[in-house]
C-alpha positions in Angstrom: 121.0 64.4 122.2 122.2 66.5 119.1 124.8 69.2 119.7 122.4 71.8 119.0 120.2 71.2 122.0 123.1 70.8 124.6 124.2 74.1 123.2 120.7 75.3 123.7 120.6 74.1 127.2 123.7 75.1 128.3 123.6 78.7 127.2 122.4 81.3 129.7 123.0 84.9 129.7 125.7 86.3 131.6 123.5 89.3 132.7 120.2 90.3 133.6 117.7 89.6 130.7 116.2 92.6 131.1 119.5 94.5 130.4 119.4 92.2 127.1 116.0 93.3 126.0 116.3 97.2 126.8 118.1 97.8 123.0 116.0 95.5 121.3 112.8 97.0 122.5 113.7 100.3 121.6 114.8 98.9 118.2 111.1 97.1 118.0 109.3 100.6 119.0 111.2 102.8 116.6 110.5 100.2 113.7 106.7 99.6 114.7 106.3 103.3 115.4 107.5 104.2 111.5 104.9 101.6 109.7 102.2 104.2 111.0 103.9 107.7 111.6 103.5 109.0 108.6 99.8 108.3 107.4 98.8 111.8 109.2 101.4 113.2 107.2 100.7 112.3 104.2 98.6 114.9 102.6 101.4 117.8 103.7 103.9 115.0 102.1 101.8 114.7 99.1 101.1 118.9 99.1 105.5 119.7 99.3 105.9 117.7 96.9 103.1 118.6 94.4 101.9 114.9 93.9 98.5 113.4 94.3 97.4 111.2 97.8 97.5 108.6 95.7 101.4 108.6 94.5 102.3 109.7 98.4 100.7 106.7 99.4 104.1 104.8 98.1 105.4 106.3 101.3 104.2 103.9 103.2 103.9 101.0 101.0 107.6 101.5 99.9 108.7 101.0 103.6 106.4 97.6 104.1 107.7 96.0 101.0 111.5 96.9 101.5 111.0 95.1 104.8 109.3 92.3 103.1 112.7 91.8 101.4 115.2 91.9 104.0 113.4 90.0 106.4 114.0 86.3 104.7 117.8 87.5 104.5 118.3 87.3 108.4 119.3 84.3 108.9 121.9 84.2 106.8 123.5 87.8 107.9 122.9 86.7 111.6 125.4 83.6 110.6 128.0 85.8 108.5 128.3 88.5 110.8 127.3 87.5 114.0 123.4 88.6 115.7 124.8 91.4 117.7 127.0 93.0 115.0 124.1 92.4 112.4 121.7 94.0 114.9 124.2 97.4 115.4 123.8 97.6 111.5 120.9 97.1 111.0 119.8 100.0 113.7 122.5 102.5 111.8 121.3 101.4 108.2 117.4 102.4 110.1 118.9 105.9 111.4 120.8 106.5 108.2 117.8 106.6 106.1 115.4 108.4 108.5 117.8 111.3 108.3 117.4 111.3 104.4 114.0 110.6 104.6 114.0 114.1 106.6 116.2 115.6 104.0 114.4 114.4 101.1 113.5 116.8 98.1 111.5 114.8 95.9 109.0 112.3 96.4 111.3 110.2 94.7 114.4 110.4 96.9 111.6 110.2 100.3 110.3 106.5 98.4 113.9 105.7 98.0 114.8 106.5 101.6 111.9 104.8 103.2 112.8 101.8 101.2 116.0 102.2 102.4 114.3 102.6 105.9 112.8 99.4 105.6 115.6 97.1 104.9 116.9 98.8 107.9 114.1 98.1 110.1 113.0 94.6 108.3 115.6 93.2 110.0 115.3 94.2 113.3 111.6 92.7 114.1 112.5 89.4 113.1 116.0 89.6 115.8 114.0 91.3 118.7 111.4 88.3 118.9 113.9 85.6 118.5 116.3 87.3 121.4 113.3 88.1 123.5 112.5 84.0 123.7 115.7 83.2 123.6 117.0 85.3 127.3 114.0 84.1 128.9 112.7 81.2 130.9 109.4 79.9 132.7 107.1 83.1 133.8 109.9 85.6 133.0 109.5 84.4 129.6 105.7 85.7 129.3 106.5 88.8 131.0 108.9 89.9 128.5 106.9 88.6 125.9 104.1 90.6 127.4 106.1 93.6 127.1 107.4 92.8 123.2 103.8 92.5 122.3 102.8 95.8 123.8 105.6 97.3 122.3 104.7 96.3 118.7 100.9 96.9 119.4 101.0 100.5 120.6 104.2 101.5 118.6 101.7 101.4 115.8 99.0 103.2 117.0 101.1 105.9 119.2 102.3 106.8 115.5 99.3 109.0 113.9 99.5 110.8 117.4 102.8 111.4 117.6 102.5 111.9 113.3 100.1 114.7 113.6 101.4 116.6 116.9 105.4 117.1 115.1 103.4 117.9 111.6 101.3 120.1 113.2 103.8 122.1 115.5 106.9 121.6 113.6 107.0 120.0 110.1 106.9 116.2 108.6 110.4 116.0 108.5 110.7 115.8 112.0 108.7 112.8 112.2 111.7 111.1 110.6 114.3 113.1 112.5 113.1 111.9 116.0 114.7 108.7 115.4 118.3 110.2 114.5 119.1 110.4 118.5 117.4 107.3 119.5 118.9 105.4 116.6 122.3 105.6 118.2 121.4 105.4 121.8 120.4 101.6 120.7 123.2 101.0 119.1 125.4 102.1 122.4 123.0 100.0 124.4 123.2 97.2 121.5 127.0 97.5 122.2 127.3 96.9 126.1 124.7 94.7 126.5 123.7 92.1 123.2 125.3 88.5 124.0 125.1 85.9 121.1 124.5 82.3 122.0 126.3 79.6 120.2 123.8 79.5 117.1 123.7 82.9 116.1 127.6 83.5 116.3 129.4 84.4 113.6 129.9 81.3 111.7 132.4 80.4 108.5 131.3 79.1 104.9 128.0 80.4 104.9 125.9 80.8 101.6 123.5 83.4 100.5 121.0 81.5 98.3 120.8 84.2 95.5 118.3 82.9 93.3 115.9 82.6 96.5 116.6 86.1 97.0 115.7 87.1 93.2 112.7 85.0 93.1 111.7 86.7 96.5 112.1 89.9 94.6 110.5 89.0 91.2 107.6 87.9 93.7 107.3 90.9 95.8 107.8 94.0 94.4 105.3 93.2 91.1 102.9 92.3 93.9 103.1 95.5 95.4 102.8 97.4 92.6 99.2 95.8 91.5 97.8 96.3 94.8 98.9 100.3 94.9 97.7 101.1 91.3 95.7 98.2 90.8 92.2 100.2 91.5 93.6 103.3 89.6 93.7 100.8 86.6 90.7 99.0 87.0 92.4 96.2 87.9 92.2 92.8 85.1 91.0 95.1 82.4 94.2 96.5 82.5 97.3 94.8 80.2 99.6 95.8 83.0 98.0 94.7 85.6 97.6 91.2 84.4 101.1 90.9 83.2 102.1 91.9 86.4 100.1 89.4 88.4 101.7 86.4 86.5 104.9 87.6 87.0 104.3 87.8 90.8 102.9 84.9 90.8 105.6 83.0 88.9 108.3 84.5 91.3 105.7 83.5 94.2 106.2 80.1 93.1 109.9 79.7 92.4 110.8 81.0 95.7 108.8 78.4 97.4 110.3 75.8 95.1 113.9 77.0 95.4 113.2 77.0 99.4 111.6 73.6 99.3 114.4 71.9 96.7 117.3 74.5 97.6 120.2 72.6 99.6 121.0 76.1 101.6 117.8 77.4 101.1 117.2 81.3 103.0 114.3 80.2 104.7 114.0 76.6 106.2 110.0 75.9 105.4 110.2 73.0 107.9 109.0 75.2 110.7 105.8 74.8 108.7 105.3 71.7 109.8 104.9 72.7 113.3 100.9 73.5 113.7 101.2 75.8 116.4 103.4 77.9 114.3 101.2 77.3 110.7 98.3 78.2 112.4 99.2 80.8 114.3 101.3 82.5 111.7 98.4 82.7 109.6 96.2 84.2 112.4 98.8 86.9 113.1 98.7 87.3 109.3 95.4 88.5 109.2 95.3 90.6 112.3 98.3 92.5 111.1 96.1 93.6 107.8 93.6 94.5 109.6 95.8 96.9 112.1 97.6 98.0 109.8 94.4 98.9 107.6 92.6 100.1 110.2 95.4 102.3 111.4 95.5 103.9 107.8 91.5 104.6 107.1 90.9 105.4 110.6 92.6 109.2 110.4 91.6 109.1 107.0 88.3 108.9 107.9 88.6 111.5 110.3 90.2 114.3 108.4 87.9 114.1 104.8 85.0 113.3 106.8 84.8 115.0 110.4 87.5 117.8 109.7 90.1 116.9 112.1 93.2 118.1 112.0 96.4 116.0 111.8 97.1 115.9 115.6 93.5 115.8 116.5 92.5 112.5 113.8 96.0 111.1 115.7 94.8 111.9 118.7 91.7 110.2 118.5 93.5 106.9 117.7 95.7 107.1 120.6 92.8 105.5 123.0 93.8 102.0 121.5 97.0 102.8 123.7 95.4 103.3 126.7 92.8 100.0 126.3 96.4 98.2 125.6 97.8 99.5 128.1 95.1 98.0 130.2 95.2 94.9 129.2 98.5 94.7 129.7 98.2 95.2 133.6 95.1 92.7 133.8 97.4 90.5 131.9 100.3 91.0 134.4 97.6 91.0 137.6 96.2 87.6 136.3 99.2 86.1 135.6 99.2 82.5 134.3 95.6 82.0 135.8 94.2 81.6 133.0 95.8 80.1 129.6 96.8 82.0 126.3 94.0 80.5 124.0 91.3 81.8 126.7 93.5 85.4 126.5 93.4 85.2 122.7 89.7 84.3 122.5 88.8 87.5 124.8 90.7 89.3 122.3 89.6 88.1 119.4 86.2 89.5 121.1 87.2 92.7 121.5 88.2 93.1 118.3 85.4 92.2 116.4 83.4 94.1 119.2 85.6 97.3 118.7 85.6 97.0 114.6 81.6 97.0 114.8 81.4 99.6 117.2 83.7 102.1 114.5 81.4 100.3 111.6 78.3 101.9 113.2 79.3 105.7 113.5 78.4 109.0 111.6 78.6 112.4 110.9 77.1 113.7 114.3 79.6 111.8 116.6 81.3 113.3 119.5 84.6 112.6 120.0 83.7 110.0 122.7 82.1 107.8 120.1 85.6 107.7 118.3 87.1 107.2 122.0 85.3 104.0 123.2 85.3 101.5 120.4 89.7 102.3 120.3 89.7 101.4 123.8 88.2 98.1 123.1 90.0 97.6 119.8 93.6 98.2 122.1 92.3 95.8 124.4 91.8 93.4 122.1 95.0 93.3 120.2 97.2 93.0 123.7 95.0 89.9 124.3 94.9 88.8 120.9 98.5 89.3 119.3 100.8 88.4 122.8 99.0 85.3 123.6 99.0 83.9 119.5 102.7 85.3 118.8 103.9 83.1 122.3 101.9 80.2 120.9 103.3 80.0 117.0 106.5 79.5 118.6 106.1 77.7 122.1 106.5 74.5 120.3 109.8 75.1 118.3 113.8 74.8 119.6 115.6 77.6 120.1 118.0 77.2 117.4 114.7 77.4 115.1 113.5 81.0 116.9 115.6 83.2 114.3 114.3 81.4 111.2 110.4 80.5 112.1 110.7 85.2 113.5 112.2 85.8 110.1 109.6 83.6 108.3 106.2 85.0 110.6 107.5 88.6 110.0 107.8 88.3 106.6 104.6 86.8 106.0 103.0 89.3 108.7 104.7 92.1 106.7 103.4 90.8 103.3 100.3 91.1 105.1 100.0 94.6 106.5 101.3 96.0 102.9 98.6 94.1 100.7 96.2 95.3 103.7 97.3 98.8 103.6 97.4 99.1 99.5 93.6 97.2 99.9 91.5 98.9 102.2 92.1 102.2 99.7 90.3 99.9 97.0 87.5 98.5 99.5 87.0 102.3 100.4 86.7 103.7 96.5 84.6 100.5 95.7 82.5 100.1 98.4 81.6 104.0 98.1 80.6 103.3 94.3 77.9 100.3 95.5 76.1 102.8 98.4 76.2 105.1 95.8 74.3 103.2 93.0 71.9 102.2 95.9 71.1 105.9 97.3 70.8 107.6 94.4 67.7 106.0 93.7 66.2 107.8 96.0 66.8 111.1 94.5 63.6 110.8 92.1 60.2 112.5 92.4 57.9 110.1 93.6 60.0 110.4 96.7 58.1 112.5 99.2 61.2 113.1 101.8 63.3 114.2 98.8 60.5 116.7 97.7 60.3 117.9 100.9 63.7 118.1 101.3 64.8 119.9 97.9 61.8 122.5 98.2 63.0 123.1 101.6 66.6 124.2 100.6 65.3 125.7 97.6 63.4 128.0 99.9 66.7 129.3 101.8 68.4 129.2 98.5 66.0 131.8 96.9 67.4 134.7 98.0 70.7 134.2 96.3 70.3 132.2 93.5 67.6 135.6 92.2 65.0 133.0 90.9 63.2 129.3 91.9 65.1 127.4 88.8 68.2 128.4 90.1 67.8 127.8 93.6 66.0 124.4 92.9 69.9 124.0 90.9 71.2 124.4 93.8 69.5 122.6 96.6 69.6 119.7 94.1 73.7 120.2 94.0 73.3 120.6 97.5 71.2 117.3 98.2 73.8 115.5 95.9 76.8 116.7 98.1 75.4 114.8 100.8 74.8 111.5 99.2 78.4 111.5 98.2 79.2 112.2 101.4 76.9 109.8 102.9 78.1 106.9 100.5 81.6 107.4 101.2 80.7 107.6 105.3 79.0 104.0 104.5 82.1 102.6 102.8 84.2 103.1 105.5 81.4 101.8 107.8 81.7 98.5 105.9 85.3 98.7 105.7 85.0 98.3 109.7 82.9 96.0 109.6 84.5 93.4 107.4 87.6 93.8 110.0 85.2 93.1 112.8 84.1 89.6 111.0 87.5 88.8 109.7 88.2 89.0 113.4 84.7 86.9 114.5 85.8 84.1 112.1 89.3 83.7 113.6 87.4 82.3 116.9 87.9 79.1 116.1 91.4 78.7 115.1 91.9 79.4 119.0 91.2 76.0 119.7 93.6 74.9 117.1 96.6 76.1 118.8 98.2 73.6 121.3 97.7 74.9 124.9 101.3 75.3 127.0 101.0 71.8 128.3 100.6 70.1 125.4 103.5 72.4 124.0 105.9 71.8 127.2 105.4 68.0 126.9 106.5 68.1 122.7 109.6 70.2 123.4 110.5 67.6 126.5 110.2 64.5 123.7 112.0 66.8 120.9 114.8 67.2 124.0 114.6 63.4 124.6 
């Protein structure tokens, strides 16, 4: 038996578990919460600063990139300076920067600081999953796990609300302050209660694999770029843009080689080989673009469309808690009567049953019709993202947990940033194609249109003084609306795409190894 499973078996925590956890799901919430607490802010971001939506949108996208970054360097900092002390900085470097993001005077120093934010908070995810498998065993271990998942499900969607209630009644920096006081309570509780097994102690001669780094960068960052002002450019036809993509792609490749031929590479690829984790990862890939996305359009959608206000459009988003919340106490009532792929392919359900439901409204909703398809969505992502997340890594050791979290959050991260910097072009796209198709139906051999135009005309006569004139401006009028209308129909589609990605990942369920089949590969990898 190798020396890194006895150490495996013999470590145990000298405290409760649950004492373990408490700072590293407060880490998890504060980090989830900021992907999302700032798209209802954005338009009072983008109005102090002078700048368009467009440029404000870095605010987000900075943050997800930054994080794409850090997250691959885990491992190695978790070796030179030890989990727990790694941890502690990595919750000050997170408080640190939401201070100057609250400070900020430019939308310069804001990107900066939210990039900053994100190398903070990159590294935290990665930690608070592999420490979370780690201090637990048996059913304790899918209880806590139960609770992590919740914690990075409604973290997200808890941040428009709590976005749009501190914009509305305070200001925008706030939604960065809030974290200041919180930021150090984890580190206190970090202090007293964090324990390091054997593996992740601090550990002598360890290497940094720089050129994995600078590929990782050279990959990355070019990446993110296209996909922000990719649409703005018109994509291929512009120089940039392609010059751009090769270089991603080049540095895309080269990272993978230098981690494949590397001798201390920063990521260990091997986990790959594991299909659990390969197929699950890839799932978890997917769902986090389309949470991410759908968190981003949804209070869009809301406030250019319906007229909500920030805390209202956050408010209406804040059902997806409650149907997670739900689940999570059917999930904790049913116990282990039933196994995670029949949890995941309920969820899976109710996603593509929620994202349908939000694909089919309009411009006479109540607030109810916003209200119903969240629940279900919520619902579906406790059962969906828990059960998969558990699965990915069932079948690895525990020495493995750090690098296969650090691997799966970077490629999850990767995924919610192009998802984010996508769904704007899907939207400005998709709104161009209903376009072409209902304008045709502005022409007069259309009797509804006539009937429609002389109708407005009719109320119109009065001010516009003549019938030219007010037939101007019932046609303006009529024109209005199909804009409106088309872009109403893009993010109907929008929806609706995330409701088939999440159809077609059905059948992956039965991909993933069930927990026997897992328990009797880690008992032969133990023998």
């Amino acid at each position: 038996m190798s020396e890194a499973v006895t150490q495996d078996t013999e470590w145990k925590p000298s405290r409760s578990p649950w004492f373990i956890i408490m700072p590293v799901i407060l880490a998890t919430f504060m980090y989830a919460l900021d992907e999302t607490v700032a798209n209802v802010a954005l338009p009072h971001i983008a109005g102090s600063y002078s700048v368009s939506n467009q440029e404000s949108i870095w605010v987000l996208t900075s943050y997800l990139m930054a994080s794409s970054i850090v997250i691959p360097m885990v491992d190695f900092f978790c070796k030179f300076l030890g989990r727990k002390n790694f941890f502690m900085i990595g919750v000050f470097i997170f408080t640190l920067a939401s201070f100057l993001c609250g400070v900020s005077n430019s939308i310069g120093m804001i990107v900066i600081a939210r990039a900053l934010q994100g190398i903070g908070g990159g590294c935290l995810m990665p930690m608070a999953q592999a420490i979370t498998m780690e201090s637990f065993t048996g059913e304790a271990r899918n209880k806590a796990m139960s609770v992590f998942g919740l914690v990075v499900v409604v973290a997200p969607i808890l941040g428009p609300v709590m976005g749009g209630w501190i914009t509305e009644n305070w200001s925008w920096p706030y939604i960065f302050f809030i974290n200041v006081p919180f930021g150090f309570l984890c580190i206190a509780l970090a202090k007293k209660y964090l324990e390091d097994p054997p593996y992740a102690r601090r550990q002598k001669n360890t290497h940094l694999d720089k050129f994995g780094f600078l590929w990782l960068c050279v990959w990355l960052i070019p990446l993110q770029i296209v996909f922000d002002k990719g649409n703005d450019a018109d994509w291929f036809n512009a120089p940039w843009v392609c010059w751009f993509s090769a270089v991603a792609l080049i540095g895309a490749v080269l990272f993978f080689v230098s981690q494949v031929k590397g001798k201390k590479p920063m990521i260990k690829l091997d986990v790959l080989r594991d299909g659990n984790y390969l197929c699950g990862t890839i799932m978890l890939i997917l769902l986090n673009a389309v949470l991410l996305a759908s968190l981003a359009i949804l209070p869009q959608m809301l406030q250019n469309m319906l007229g909500y206000d920030a805390f209202t459009s956050g408010v209406a988003v804040m059902p997806r808690g409650v149907g997670a919340l739900t689940a999570l106490i059917i999930f904790g009532c049913l116990g282990g009567k039933f196994t995670y792929r029949t949890y995941g392919l309920v969820g899976l359900f109710c996603l593509g049953v929620g994202g349908w439901m939000l694909g089919g409204l309009n411009l006479q909703i109540s607030m109810l019709n916003i209200v119903i398809p969240n629940i279900v969505f919520g619902f579906g992502l406790v059962f969906t993202m828990m059960p998969i997340t558990t699965l990915s890594c069932i079948t690895l050791r525990n020495e493995q947990m750090t690098n296969a979290s650090g691997l799966q959050n970077l490629l999850k991260t990767i995924g919610g940033a192009i998802g984010t910097s996508l769904v704007a072009t899907m939207i400005s796209r998709f709104s161009q194609v209903h376009h072409n198709g209902l304008v045709k139906s502005l022409v007069d051999t259309n009797s509804v249109f006539i009937e429609r135009l002389n109708s407005y005309a009719g109320s119109f006569i009065s001010m516009a003084g003549d019938s030219m004139n007010a037939t101007y401006m019932a046609g303006k009028m009529l024109y209005n609306q199909l804009i409106q209308q088309s872009t109403l129909c893009a993010y109907m589609t929008t929806f609706k795409i995330f409701a088939i990605a999440c159809f077609i990942l059905i059948p992956f369920m039965f991909i993933l190894k069930s927990e026997k089949h897992a328990a009797v590969k880690v008992e032969n990898n133990v023998d």
